[in-house]
RODO-2510 file (C-alpha; in nm, 4 decimals, decimal comma):
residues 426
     n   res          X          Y          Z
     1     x     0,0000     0,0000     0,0000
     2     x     0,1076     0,3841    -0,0712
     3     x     0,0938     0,4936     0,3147
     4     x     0,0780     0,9095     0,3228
     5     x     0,2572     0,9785     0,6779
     6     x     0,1883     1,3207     0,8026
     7     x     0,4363     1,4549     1,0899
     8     x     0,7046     1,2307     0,9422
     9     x     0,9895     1,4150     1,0989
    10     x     0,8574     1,3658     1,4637
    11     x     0,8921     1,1331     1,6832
    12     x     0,5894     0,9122     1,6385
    13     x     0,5678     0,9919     1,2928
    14     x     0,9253     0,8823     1,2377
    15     x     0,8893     0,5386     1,3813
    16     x     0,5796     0,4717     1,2182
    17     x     0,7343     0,5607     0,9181
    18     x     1,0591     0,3036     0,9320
    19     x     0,7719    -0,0108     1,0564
    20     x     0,5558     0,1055     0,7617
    21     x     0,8855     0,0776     0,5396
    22     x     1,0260    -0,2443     0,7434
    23     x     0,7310    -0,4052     0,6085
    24     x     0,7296    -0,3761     0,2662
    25     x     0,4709    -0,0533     0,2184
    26     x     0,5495     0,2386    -0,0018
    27     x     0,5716     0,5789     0,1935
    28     x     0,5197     0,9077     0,1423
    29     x     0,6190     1,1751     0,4180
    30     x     0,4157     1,4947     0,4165
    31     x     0,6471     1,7023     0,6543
    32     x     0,7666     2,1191     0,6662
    33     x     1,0951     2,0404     0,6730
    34     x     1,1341     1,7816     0,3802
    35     x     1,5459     1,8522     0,3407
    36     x     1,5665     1,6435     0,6807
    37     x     1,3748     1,4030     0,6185
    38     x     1,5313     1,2793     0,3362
    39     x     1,8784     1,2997     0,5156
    40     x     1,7776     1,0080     0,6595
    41     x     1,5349     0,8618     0,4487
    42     x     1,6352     0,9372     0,0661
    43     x     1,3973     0,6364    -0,0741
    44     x     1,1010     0,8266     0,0861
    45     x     0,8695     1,0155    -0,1211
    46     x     0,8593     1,3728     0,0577
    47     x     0,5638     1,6385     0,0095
    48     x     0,6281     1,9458     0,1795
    49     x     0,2823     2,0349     0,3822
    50     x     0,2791     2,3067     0,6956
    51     x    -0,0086     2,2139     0,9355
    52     x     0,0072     2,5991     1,0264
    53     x    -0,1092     2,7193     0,6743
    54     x    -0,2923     2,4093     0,5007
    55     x    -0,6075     2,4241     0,6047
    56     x    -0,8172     2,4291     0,3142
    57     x    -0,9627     2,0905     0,1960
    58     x    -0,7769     2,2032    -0,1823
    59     x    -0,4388     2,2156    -0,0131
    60     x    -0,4668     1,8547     0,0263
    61     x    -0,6695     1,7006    -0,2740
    62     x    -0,3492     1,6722    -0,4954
    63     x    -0,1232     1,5377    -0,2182
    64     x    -0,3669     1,2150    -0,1958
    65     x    -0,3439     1,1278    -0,5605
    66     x    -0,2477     0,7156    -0,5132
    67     x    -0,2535     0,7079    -0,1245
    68     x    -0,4186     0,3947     0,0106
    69     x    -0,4018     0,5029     0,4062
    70     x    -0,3731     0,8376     0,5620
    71     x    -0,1872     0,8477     0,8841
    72     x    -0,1853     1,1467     1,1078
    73     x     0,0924     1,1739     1,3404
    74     x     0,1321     1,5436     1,3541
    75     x     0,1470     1,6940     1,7027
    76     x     0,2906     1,9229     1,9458
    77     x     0,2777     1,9569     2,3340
    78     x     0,3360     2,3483     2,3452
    79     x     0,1982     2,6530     2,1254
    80     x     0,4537     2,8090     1,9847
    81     x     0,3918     3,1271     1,7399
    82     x     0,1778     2,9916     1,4375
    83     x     0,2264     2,6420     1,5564
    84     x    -0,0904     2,6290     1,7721
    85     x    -0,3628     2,3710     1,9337
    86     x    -0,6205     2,5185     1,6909
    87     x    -0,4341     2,4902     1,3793
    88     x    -0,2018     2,1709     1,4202
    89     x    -0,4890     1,9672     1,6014
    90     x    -0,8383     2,0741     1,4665
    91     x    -0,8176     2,3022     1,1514
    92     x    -0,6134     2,1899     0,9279
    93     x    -0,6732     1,7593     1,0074
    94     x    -1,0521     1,8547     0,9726
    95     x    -0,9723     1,9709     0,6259
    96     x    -0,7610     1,6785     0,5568
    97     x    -0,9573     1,4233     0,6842
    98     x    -1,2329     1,5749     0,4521
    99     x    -1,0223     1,5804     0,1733
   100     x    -0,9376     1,1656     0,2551
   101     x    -1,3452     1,1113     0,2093
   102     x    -1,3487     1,3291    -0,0967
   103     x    -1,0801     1,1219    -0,2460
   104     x    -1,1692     0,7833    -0,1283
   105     x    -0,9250     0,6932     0,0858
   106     x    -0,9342     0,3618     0,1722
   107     x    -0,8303     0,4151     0,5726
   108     x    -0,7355     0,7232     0,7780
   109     x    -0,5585     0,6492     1,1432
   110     x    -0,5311     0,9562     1,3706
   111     x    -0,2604     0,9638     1,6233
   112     x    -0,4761     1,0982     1,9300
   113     x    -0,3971     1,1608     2,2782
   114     x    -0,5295     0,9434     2,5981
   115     x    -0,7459     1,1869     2,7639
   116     x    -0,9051     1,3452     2,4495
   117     x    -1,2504     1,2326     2,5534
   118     x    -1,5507     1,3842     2,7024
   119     x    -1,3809     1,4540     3,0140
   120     x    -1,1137     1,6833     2,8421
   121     x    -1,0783     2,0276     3,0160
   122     x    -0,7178     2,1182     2,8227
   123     x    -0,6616     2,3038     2,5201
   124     x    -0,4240     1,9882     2,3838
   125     x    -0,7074     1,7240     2,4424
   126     x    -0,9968     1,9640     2,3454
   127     x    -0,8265     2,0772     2,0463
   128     x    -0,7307     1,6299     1,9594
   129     x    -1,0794     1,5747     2,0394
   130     x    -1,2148     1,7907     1,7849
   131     x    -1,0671     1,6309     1,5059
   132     x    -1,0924     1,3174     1,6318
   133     x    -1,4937     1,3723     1,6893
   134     x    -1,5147     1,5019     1,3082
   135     x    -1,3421     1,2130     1,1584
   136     x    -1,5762     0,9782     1,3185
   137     x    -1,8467     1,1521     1,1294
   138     x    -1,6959     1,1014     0,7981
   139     x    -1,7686     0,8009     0,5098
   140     x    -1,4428     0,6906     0,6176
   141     x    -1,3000     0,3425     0,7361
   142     x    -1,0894     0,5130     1,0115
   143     x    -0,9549     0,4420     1,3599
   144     x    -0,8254     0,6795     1,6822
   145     x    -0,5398     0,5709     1,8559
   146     x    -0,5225     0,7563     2,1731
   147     x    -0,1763     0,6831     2,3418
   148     x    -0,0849     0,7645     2,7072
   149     x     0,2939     0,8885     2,6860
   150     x     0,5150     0,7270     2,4720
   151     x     0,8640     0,6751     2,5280
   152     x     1,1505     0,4772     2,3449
   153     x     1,4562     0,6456     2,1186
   154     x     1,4176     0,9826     2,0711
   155     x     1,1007     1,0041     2,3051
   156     x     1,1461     1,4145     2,4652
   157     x     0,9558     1,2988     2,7275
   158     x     1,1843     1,0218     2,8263
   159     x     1,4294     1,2504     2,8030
   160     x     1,2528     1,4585     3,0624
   161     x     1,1888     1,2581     3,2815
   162     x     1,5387     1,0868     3,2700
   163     x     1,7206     1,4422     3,3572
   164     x     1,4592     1,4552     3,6612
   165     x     1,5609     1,1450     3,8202
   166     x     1,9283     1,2427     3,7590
   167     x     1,8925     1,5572     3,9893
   168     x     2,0336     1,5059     4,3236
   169     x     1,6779     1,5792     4,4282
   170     x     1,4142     1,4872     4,2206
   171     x     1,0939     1,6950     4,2454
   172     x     0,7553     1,5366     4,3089
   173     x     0,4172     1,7316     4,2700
   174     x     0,2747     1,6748     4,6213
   175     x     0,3632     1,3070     4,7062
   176     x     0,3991     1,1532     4,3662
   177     x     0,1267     0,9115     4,3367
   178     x    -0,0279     1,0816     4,0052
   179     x    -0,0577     0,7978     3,7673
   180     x     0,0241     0,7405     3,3854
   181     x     0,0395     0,4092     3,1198
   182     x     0,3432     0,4936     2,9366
   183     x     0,3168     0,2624     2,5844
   184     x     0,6817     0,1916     2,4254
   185     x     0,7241     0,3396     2,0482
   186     x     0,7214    -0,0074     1,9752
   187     x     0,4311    -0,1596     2,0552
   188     x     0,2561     0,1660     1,9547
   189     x     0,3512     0,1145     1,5839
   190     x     0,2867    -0,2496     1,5429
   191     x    -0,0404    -0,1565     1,6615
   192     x    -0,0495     0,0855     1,3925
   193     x     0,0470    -0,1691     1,1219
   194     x    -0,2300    -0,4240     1,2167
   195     x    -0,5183    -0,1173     1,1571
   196     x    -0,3479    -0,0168     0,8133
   197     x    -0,3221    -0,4041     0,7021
   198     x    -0,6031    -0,4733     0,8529
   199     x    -0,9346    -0,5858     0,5799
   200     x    -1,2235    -0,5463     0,8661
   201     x    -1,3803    -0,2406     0,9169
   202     x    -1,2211    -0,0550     1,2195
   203     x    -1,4181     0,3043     1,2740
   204     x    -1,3766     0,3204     1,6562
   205     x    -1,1519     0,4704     1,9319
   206     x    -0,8401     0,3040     2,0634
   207     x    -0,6762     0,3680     2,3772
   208     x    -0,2777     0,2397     2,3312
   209     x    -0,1368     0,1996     2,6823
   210     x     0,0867    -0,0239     2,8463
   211     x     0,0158    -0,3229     3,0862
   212     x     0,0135    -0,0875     3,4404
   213     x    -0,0332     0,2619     3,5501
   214     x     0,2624     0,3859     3,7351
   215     x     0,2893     0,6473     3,9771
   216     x     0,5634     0,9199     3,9315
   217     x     0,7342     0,7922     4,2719
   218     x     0,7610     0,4648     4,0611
   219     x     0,9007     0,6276     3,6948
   220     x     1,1455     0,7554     3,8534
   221     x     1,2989     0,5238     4,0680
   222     x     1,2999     0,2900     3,8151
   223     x     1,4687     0,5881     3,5899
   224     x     1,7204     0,6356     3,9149
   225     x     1,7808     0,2504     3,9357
   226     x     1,8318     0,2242     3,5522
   227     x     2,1245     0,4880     3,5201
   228     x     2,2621     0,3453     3,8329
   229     x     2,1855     0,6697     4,0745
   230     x     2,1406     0,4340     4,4305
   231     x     2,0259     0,7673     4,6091
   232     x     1,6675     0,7514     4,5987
   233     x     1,6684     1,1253     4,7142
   234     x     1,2971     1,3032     4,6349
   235     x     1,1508     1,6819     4,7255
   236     x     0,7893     1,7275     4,7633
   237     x     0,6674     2,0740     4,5866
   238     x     0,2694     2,1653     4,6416
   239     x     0,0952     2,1348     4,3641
   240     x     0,0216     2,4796     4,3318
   241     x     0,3858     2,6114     4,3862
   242     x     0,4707     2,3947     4,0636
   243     x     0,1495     2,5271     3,9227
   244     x     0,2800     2,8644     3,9350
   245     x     0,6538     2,7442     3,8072
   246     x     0,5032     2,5413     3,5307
   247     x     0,3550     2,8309     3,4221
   248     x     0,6633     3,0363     3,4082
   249     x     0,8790     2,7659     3,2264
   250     x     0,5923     2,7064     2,9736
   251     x     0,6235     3,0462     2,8284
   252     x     1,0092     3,1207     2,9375
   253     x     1,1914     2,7082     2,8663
   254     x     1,1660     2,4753     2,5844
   255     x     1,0973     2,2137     2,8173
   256     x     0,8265     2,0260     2,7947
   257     x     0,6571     2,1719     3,0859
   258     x     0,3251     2,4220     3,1108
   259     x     0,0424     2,4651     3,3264
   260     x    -0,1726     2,2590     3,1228
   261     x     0,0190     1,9466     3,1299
   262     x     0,0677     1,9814     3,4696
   263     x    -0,2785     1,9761     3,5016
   264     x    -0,3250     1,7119     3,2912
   265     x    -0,0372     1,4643     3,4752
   266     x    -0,2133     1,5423     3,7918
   267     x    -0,5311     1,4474     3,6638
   268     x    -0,3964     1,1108     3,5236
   269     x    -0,3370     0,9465     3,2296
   270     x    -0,4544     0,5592     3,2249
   271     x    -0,6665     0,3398     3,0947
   272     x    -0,7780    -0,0247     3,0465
   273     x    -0,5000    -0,2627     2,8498
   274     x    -0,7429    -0,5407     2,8355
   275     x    -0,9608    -0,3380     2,5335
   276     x    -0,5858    -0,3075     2,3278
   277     x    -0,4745    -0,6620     2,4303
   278     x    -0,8504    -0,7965     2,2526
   279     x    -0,8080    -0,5776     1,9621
   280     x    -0,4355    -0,6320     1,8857
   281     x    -0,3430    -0,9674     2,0057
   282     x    -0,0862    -0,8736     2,2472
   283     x     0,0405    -0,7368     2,5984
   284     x     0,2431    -0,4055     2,5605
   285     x     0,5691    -0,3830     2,7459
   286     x     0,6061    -0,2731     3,0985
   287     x     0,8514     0,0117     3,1440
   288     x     1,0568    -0,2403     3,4143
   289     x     1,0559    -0,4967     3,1147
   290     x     1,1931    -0,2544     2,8447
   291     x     1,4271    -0,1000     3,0634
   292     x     1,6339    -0,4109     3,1858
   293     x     1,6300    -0,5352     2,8210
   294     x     1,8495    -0,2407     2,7577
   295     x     2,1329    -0,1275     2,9834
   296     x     2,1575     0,2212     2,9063
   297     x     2,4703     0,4157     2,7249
   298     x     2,7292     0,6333     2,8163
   299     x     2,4729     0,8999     2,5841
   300     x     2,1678     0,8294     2,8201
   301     x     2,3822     0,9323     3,1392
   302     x     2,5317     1,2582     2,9458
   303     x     2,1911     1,3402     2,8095
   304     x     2,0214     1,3313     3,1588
   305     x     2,2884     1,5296     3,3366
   306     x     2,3055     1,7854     3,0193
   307     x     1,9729     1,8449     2,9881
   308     x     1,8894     2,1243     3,2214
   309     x     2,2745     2,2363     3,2451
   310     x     2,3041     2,3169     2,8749
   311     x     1,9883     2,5962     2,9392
   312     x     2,1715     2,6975     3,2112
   313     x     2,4990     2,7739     3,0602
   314     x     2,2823     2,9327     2,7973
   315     x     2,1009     3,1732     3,0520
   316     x     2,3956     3,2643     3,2606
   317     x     2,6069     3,3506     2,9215
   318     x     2,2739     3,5921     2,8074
   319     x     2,2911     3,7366     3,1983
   320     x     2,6636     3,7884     3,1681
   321     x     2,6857     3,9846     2,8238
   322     x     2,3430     4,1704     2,8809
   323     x     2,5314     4,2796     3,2467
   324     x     2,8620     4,3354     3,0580
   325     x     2,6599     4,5959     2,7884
   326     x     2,4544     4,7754     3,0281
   327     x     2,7252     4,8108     3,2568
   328     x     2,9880     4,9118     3,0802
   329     x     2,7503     5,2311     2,9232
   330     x     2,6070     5,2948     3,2420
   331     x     2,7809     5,1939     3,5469
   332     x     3,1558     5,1832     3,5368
   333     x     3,3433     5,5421     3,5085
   334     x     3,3423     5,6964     3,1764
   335     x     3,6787     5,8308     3,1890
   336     x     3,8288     5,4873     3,2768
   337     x     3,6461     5,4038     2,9399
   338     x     3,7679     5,6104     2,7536
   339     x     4,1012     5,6366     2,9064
   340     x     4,0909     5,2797     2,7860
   341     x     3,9762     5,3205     2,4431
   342     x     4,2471     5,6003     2,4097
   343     x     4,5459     5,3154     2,5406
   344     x     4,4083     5,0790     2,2248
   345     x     4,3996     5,3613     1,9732
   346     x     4,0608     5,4992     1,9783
   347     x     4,0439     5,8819     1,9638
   348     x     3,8512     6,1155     2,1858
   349     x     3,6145     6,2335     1,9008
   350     x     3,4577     5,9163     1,8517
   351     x     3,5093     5,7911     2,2118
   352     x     3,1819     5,8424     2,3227
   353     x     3,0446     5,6666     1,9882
   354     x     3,2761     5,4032     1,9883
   355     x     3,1268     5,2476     2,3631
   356     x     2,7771     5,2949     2,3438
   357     x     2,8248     5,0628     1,9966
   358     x     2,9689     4,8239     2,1926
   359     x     2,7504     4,8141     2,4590
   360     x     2,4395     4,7802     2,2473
   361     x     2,6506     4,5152     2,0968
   362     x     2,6955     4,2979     2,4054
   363     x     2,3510     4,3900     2,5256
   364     x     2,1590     4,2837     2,1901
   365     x     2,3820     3,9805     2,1674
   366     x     2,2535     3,8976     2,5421
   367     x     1,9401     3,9093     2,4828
   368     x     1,9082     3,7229     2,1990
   369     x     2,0450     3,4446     2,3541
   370     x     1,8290     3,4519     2,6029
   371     x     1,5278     3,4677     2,3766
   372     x     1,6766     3,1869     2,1900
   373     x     1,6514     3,4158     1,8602
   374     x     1,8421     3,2988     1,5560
   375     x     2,0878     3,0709     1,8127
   376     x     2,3789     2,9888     1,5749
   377     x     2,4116     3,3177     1,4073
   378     x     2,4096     3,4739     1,7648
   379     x     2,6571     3,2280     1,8579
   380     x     2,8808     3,2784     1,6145
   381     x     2,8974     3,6400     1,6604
   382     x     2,9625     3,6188     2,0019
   383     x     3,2913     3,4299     1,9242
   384     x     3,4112     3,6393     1,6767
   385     x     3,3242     3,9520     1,8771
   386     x     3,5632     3,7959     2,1875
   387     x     3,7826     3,6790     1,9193
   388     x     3,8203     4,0444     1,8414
   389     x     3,7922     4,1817     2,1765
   390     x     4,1096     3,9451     2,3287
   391     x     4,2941     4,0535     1,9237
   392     x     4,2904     4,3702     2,0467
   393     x     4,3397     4,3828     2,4279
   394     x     4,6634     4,1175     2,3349
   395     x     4,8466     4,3704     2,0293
   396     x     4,7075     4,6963     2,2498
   397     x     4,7260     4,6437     2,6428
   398     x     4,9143     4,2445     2,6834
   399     x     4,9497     4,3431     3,0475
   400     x     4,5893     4,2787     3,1090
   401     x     4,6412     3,8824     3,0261
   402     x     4,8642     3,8974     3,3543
   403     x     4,5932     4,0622     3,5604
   404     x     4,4997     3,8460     3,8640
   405     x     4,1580     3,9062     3,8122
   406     x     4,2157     3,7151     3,4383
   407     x     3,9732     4,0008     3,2319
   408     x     4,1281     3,8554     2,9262
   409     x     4,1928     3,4547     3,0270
   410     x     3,8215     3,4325     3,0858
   411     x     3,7500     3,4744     2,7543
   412     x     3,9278     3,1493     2,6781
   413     x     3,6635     2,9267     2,8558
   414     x     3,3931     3,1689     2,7746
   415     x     3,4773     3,0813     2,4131
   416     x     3,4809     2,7669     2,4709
   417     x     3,1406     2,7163     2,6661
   418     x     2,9894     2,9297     2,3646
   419     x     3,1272     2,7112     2,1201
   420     x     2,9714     2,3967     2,3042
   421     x     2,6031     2,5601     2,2236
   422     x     2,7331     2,6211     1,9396
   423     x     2,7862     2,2619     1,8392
   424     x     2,4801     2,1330     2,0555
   425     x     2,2421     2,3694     1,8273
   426     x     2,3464     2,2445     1,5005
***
């Protein structure tokens, strides 16, 4: 079969598409980014779609010339700019799904969430259920997989939740016990082969969890166990202290984290596995299973410790030339300045001109890194600016490299740190 895959280049999308592929189907990849998709998958057929923009039913009537089965993986966790909940989740599947019963489409599966049901209250579920309840309304042989959390390779969740166990105290949202049915990538897409290959009507809703609800206590110290941490060290924060920090990180991190999946992990996330088992023939994975099958790497220890420090370094770098700009203009004495800017060859007449460039220099610089704007250009300028700035201080005033204080030696590991995110954001 000709399998359309929308969402190709995420993480669900991406394993669906290699099982689709594994088993002898022919795949198409409707993605925004097609260039990296076909990095790694040059055989694939890529159409370039953007769930932001494409939501007319026409945008998608010539992209379904020859597709057998429709699957819709595309999703995201946080609103960011045009990527919202409205678009990404109701508009623009409505007017693909409608385009699939135009077309005659033979099947159309919908990657769902667990949770997008009548007792949704978030904009992520309310915004999955609305597509998922117009799809059931359609002439269409269709079926809505609703997965708890998935983890397995490349699973940002995992990841997550990995670097939370790895801090020397993990938090907990009151005492833990909030529950969820975590479903390994796996599992999740044979599931997803059986519907597409599949000759029996499907048309109904499928919750895709694994065999046992486990409580947050429990993820983790299996998480701690697995990377070998033997301190089982927790801290309790009230649930509406991490309300209120949720809240800040949603709109401030690019973390998972916001108030609404807070609210959402503290409302819980299982369901039944006896439904999936009856449908699909077999028991999912248990997290304790799939983890002691596979001893984790050297990358799965660096990746948990790395994953909040890396933000940090990032933040503390912004803080440092933002503080370095606005201090330098408006702080430390102007004739020192410019008695400086004299020793390296800058004359009086443009003095004034000449520091009040740099300063909006260091200060814009800051704050783009901290706003994450355009990271490797930034990046790169920020090395070639100290690059400049320790050219000059070394041909103009060497004495300062003996300075106990080191104003010039701390460029070398500042340099270096930069050049780290640097090579982390490419």
């Amino acid at each position: 079969m000709n399998i359309l895959i929308t969402g190709a280049n995420g993480f669900i999308g991406r394993h669906l598409l290699k099982t689709c592929l594994a088993h002898g189907h022919q795949v198409t990849a409707c993605v925004r980014d097609t260039a990296k998709l076909q990095r790694h998958f040059p055989e694939v057929q890529v159409i370039q779609c953007d769930f932001s923009k494409d939501q007319k039913i026409s945008d998608w009537l010539p992209r379904l010339n020859n597709i057998d089965v429709v699957i819709n993986a595309v999703g995201i966790f946080q609103q960011r700019g045009t990527h919202t909940f409205a678009a990404l989740h109701r508009q623009t599947p409505r007017a693909l799904f409608k385009a699939c019963e135009i077309m005659g489409i033979i099947k159309v599966v919908q990657i769902s969430a667990l949770g997008a049901d009548d007792s949704a209250f978030s904009q992520y579920h309310l915004s999955k259920k609305a597509a998922d309840d117009f799809l059931s309304t359609l002439d269409l042989n269709w079926a809505i997989v609703m997965p708890s959390i998935v983890y397995g390779p490349g699973a940002q969740s995992l990841r997550l939740f990995k670097a939370m166990a790895a801090l020397p105290f993990t938090p907990l949202v009151d005492d833990g016990s909030q529950q969820i049915q975590p479903i390994h990538i796996g599992d999740l897409s044979n599931a997803v082969l059986q519907l597409i290959e599949s000759e029996t009507p499907i048309r109904q809703r499928i919750a895709a969890v694994g065999p046992d609800p486990v409580s947050f206590t429990e993820l983790y110290g299996l998480l701690k166990s697995w990377l070998g941490i033997t301190q089982q060290r927790f801290i309790k924060i009230p649930y509406g202290l991490a309300l209120l920090v949720a809240r800040v990180a949603g709109v401030s991190c690019s973390i998972p984290v916001s108030a609404d999946a807070l609210k959402m992990l503290q409302a819980g996330n299982t369901a039944n596995v006896q439904a999936f088992i009856n449908i699909f023939g077999f028991t999912p994975a248990s997290l304790s299973k799939t983890f002691s099958q596979q001893p984790p790497l050297e990358s799965d220890y660096l990746d948990a410790k790395l994953y909040f420090l890396l933000p940090l370094l990032r933040y503390s770098l912004a803080v440092l030339w933002v503080a370095s700009g606005l201090l330098s203009a408006f702080a430390y004495p102007m004739e020192s300045s410019y008695a400086m800017l004299n020793e390296v060859g800058i004359p009086n007449s443009i003095a004034s001109a000449t520091l009040y460039s740099a300063s909006a220099l260091d200060t814009g610089l800051g704050v783009a890194l901290l706003f994450s704007y355009r990271l490797p250009i930034v990046l790169l300028l920020q090395i070639v600016v100290m690059l400049v700035y320790t050219a000059i201080i070394t041909f103009s005033l060497p004495e300062l490299w003996l300075h106990p204080f080191g104003p010039v030696t701390k460029n070398i590991p500042l340099i270096a740190a930069t050049w780290l995110l640097l090579a982390v954001e490419k």
